[in-house]
C-alpha positions in Angstrom: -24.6 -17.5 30.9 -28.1 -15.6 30.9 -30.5 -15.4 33.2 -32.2 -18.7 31.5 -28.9 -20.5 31.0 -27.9 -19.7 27.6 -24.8 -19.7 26.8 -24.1 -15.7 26.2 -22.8 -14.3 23.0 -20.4 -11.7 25.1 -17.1 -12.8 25.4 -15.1 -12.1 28.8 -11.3 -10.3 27.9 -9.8 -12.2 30.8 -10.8 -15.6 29.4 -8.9 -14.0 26.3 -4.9 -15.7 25.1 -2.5 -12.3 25.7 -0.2 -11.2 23.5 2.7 -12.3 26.3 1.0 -15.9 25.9 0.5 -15.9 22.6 3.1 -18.6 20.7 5.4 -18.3 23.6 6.5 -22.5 23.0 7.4 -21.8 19.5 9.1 -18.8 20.4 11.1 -19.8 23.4 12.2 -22.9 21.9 13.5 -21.0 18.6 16.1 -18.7 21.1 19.8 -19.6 21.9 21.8 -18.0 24.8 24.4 -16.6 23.0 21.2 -14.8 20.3 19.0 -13.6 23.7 22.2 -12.3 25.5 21.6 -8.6 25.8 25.7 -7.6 25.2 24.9 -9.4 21.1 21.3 -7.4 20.9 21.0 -3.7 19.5 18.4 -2.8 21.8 14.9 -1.5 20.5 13.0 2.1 21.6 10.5 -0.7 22.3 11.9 -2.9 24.8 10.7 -6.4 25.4 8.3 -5.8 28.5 6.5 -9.3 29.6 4.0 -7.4 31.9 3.1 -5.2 29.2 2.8 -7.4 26.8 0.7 -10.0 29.0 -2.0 -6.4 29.2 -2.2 -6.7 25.4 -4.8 -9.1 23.5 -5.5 -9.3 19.8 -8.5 -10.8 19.0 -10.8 -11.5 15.7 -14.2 -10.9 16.6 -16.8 -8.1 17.3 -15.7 -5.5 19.8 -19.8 -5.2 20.8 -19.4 -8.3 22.1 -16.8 -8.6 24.4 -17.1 -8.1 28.6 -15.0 -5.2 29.8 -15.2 -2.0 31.5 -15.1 0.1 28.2 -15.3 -0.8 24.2 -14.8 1.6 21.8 -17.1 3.3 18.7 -15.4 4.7 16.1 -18.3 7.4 14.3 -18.1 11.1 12.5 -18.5 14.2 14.5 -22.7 14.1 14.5 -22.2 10.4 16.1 -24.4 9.5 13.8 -22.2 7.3 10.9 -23.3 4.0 9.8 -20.3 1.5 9.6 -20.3 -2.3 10.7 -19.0 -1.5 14.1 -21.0 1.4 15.2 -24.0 -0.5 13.6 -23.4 -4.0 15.8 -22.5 -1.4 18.7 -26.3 0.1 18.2 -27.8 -3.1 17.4 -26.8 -4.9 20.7 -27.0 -1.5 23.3 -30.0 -0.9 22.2 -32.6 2.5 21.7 -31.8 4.4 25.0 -28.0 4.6 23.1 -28.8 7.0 20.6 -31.1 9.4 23.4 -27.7 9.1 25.5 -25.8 10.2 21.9 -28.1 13.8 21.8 -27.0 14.5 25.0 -23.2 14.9 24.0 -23.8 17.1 21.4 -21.9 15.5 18.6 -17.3 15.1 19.0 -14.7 16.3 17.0 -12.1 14.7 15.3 -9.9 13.1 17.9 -11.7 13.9 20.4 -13.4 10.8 22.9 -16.6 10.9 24.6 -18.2 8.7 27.2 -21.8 7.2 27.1 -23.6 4.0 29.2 -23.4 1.0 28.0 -26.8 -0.3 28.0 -27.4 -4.1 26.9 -24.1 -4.5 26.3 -21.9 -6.4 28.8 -19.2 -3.4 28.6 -20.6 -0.7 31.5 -19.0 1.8 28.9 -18.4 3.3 25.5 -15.6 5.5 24.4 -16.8 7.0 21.1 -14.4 8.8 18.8 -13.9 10.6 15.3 -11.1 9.6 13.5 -9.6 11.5 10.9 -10.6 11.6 7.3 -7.3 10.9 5.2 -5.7 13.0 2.6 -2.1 12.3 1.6 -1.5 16.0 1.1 -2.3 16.6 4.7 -0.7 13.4 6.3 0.8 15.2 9.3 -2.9 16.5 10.2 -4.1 12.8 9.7 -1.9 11.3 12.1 -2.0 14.0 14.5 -5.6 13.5 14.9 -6.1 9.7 14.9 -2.8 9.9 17.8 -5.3 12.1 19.7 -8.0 9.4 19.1 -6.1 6.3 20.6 -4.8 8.7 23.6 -7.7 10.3 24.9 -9.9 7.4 24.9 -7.0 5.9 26.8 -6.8 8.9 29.2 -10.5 9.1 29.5 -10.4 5.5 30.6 -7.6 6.6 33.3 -9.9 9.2 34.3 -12.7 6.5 35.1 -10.7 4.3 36.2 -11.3 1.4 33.9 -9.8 -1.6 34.0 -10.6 -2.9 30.5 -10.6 -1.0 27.2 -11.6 -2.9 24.2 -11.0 -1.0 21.2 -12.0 -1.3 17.4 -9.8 -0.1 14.6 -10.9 3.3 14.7 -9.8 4.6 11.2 -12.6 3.2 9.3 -12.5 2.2 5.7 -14.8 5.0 4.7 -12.2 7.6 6.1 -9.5 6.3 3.7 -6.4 5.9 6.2 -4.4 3.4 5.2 -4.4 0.5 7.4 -0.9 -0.3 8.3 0.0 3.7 8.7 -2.6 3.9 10.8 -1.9 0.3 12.9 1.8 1.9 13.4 0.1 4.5 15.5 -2.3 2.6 17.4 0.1 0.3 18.4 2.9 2.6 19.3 0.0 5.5 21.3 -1.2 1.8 23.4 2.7 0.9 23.9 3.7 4.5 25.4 0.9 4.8 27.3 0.6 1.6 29.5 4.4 2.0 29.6 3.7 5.4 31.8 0.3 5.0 33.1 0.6 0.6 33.5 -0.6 0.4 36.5 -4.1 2.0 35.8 -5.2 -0.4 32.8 -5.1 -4.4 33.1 -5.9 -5.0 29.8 -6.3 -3.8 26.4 -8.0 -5.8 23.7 -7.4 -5.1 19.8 -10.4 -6.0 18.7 -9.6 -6.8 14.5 -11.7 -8.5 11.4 -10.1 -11.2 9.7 -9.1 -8.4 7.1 -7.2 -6.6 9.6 -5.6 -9.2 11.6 -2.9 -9.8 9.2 -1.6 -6.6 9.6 -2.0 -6.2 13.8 -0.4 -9.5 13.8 2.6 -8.3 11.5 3.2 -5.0 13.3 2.6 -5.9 16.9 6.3 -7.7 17.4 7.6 -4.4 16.5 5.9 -2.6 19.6 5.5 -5.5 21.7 8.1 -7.9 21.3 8.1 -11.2 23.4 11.0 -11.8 23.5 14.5 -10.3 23.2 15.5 -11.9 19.8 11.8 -10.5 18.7 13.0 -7.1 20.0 16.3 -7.2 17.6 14.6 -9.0 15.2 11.9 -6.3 14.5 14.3 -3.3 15.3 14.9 -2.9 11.1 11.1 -2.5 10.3 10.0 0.2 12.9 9.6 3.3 11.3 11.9 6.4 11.2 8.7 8.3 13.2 8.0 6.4 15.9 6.8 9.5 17.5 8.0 10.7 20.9 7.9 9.6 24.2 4.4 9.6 24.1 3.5 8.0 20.7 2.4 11.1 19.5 3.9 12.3 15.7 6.4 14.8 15.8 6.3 17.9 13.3 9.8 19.4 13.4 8.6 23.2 12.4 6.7 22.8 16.0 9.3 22.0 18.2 10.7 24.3 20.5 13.7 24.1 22.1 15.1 26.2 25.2 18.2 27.8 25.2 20.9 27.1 28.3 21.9 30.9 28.3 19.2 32.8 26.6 20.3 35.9 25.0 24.0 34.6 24.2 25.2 33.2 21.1 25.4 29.6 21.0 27.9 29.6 17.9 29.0 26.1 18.9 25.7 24.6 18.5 25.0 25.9 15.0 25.3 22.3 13.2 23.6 20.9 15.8 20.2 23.6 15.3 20.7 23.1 11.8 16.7 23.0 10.6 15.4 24.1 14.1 14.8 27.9 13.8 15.7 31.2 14.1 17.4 32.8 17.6 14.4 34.5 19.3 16.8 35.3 22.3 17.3 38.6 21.8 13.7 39.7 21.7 13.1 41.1 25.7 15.9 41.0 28.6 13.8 37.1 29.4 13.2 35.6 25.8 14.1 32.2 26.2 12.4 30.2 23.0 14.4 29.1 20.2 11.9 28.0 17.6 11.1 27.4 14.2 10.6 30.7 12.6 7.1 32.2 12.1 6.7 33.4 8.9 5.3 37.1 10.1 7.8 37.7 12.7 10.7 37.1 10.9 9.4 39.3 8.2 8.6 41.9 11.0 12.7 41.5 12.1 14.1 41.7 8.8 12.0 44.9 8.5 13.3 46.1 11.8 17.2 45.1 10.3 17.3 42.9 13.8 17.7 40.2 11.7 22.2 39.6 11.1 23.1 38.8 7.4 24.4 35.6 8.6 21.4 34.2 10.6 19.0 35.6 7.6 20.8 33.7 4.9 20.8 30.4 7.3 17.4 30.9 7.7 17.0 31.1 4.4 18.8 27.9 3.7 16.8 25.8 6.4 13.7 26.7 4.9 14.7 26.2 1.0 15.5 22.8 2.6 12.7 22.0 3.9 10.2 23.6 0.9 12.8 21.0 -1.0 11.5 18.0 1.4 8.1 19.0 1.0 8.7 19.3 -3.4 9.9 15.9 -3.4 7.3 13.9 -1.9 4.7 15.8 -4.3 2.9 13.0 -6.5 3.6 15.2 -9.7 2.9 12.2 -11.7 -0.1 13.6 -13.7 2.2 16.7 -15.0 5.0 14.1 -15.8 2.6 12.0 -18.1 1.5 15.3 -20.2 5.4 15.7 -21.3 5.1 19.0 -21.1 7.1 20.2 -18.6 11.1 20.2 -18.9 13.6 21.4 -16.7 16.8 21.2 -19.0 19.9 22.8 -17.1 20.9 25.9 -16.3 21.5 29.7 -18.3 24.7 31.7 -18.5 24.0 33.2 -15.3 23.1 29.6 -13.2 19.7 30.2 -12.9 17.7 27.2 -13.6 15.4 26.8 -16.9 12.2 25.2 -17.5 11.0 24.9 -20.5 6.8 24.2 -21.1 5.4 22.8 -23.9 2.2 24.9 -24.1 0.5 22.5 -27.1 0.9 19.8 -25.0 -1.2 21.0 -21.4 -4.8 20.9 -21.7 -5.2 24.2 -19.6 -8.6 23.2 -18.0 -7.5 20.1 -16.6 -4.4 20.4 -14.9 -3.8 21.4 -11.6 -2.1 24.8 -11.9 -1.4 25.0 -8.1 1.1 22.5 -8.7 3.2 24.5 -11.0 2.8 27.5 -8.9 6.2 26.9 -7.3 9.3 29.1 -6.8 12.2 29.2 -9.5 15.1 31.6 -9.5 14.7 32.3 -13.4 12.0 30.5 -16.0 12.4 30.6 -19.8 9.2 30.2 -21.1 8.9 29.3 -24.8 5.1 29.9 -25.4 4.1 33.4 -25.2 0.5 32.6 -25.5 0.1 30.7 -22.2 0.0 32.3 -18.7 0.8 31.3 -15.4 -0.9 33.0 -12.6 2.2 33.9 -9.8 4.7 33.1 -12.5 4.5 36.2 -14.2 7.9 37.8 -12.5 10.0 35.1 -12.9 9.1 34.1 -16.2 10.8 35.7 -18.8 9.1 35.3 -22.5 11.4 34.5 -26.2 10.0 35.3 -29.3 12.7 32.3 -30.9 15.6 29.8 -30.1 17.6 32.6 -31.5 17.0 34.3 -28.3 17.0 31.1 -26.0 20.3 29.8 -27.5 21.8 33.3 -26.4 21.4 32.1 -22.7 21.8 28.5 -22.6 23.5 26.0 -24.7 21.5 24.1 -27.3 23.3 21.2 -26.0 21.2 21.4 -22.8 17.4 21.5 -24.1 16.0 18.3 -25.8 12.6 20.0 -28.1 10.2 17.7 -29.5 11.3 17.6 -33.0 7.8 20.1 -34.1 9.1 22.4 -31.9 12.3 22.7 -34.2 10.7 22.4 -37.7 8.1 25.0 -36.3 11.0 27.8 -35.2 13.1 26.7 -38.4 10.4 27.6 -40.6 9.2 30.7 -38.9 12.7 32.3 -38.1 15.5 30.0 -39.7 18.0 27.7 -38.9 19.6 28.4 -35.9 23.4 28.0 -34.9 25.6 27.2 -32.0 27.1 30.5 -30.9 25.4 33.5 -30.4 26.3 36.6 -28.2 24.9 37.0 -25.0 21.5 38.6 -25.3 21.1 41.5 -23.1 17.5 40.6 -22.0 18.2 37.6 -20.5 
């Protein structure tokens, strides 16, 4: 109530249902002993925790409006961005906010920053930046809205709050996709009360009707209620659940310590398969085993430190993991041009590409995308270049010459590309010896 006996517009988080309460009838009654009996369930990395889960509220409504120590803005890095939270946030503090706002100085991405609360019945607001999403940088993207979620979470620690109501920080205008970004909000909130519990009695999800679909589809998997929830959600977490912190883990930037540094771990060699090359023997104390930096293994192999063994494993891991990274390219747009062929390999093995250069509208296409590493390129139209291409690209003046190095058998033209070369250099046969250009 207000002073005059209103009824307020703020809404008080402990009147609010928790996520422990929440369909706990339906849920109980729909569990058998012998399908809650731990020895049946595969146990998840999030365990059913009822005190956790009774510090958890989803809620549809206006984060503004709700009575707790701490509610959070989500902005840009000038605090200064116009969205429906920040603006209902502005609206209801009122002006001495934004004179508060100059006096931070603006926040970076993932960072959170602490101002009064004003009018509003939270004494607090975390502000944060969350990241702006690019698929081509996803591992930045999650990194940052990770950092997001756990420093308002720490600064609230700091403060000693006992109430955190947060928005969903990755607003629309920022592009991250909802439920990627709902997986890490979820599973930052879980780790941390599950280490720092006892400093935070509640944490409200504060959601539009737009969002609560997906808060209400993903929260079972970090905060099951019960232990058939648990097993029941186990299939649908994702492979990176992040480590014991929530936080996304980038294998090229773990390190890992060896037991005896400066002796050979030959036994372990599947088991460090992708995790880097042995530092040990750099200084009578080196100690780190981690993924290889570009420059220093350069430096090594220079210094012929570097054993034909380990350089060729090296060599391996990171063809493997330039593979990954190829693979998950979106190379639709060069697909559609049919253009581009890789038909099989020449004489030797080495792999062939073949380019229709009539078919690529030069000023349009992406080049960096066909700026890639290939052991050996037969390129069929002389009249095209690629930049960073040019050593491995070796140029025929006719099939005569490409049928010397690869069967016909392998390479499906378009049919003008036959009648063209027919014309200009005559039919062409099946067996030709080996040319000794290529």
């Amino acid at each position: 109530m207000d002073p005059l006996g209103a009824p307020s517009q703020f809404v008080d988080v402990d009147t609010l249902l928790s996520w422990a309460d929440s369909c706990e009838e339906e849920l109980n009654a729909s569990e058998t002993t012998a399908e809650t009996s731990q020895e049946n369930l595969i146990r998840s990395p999030f365990l059913y925790n009822k005190v956790i889960n009774g510090k958890v509220v989803l809620w549809k409504g206006d984060v503004a409006l709700l009575n707790c120590t701490a509610i959070v803005n989500t902005s840009n890095e000038s605090l200064t961005d116009k969205n429906p939270v920040s603006e209902s946030i502005f609206m209801l503090a009122g002006p001495d906010l934004k004179e508060d706002l100059q006096k931070l100085k603006g926040c970076r991405t993932g960072e959170a920053k602490l101002t009064k609360g004003f009018n509003l019945a939270a004494r607090f607001i975390i502000h944060t930046v969350g990241p702006k999403y690019k698929s081509r940088y996803r591992t930045a993207a999650e990194s940052s809205l990770y950092s997001c979620y756990r420093n308002v979470l720490q600064l609230a620690k700091e403060q000693s709050m006992s109430s955190v109501g947060f928005c969903v920080i990755n607003s629309a205008k920022r592009g991250y996709p909802l439920e990627d970004a709902t997986h890490i909000a979820l599973r930052t909130v879980r780790r941390f009360l599950e280490i720092h519990g006892e400093t935070i009695e509640k944490v409200v999800f504060a959601v539009s009707e737009l969002e609560e679909a997906t808060y209400q589809k993903l929260l079972p998997l970090y905060f099951p209620r019960t232990l058939k929830e648990e097993s029941r959600s186990l299939p649908y977490l994702p492979a990176d659940i992040g480590n014991a912190e929530g936080e996304p883990v980038v294998p090229e930037r773990q390190i890992r310590i060896s037991e005896k540094p400066g002796a050979p771990e030959d036994n372990q060699e599947e088991e460090d398969e992708g995790l880097g090359v042995d530092l040990s023997f750099i200084g009578s104390h080196a100690f780190a085993r981690m993924e290889g930096d570009i420059d220093k293994q350069r430096k090594l192999i220079l210094q012929g430190q570097l054993s034909e063994a380990a350089l060729q494993k090296q060599h391996q891991r990171n063809y493997n993991r330039w593979l990954c990274q190829a693979r998950a390219e979106d190379l639709s747009d060069i697909a559609s041009l049919k253009a581009l062929y890789q038909t099989g390999v020449d004489n030797c093995g080495r792999t062939v590409m073949v380019v229709v250069g009539r078919n690529i509208p030069v000023t349009l296409i992406d080049m960096d995308k066909v700026q890639e590493e290939f052991e050996s390129c037969l390129f069929c139209s002389p009249n095209i270049s690629f930049k960073g291409l040019k050593d491995k690209i070796h140029h025929v003046d006719s099939l005569h010459q490409l049928f010397s190095a690869i069967s016909p058998e392998q390479i499906d033209f378009p049919p003008f590309v036959l009648e063209y070369d027919a014309r200009e250099n005559g039919p062409y046969y099946t067996s030709y010896p080996p040319s000794p250009d290529l």
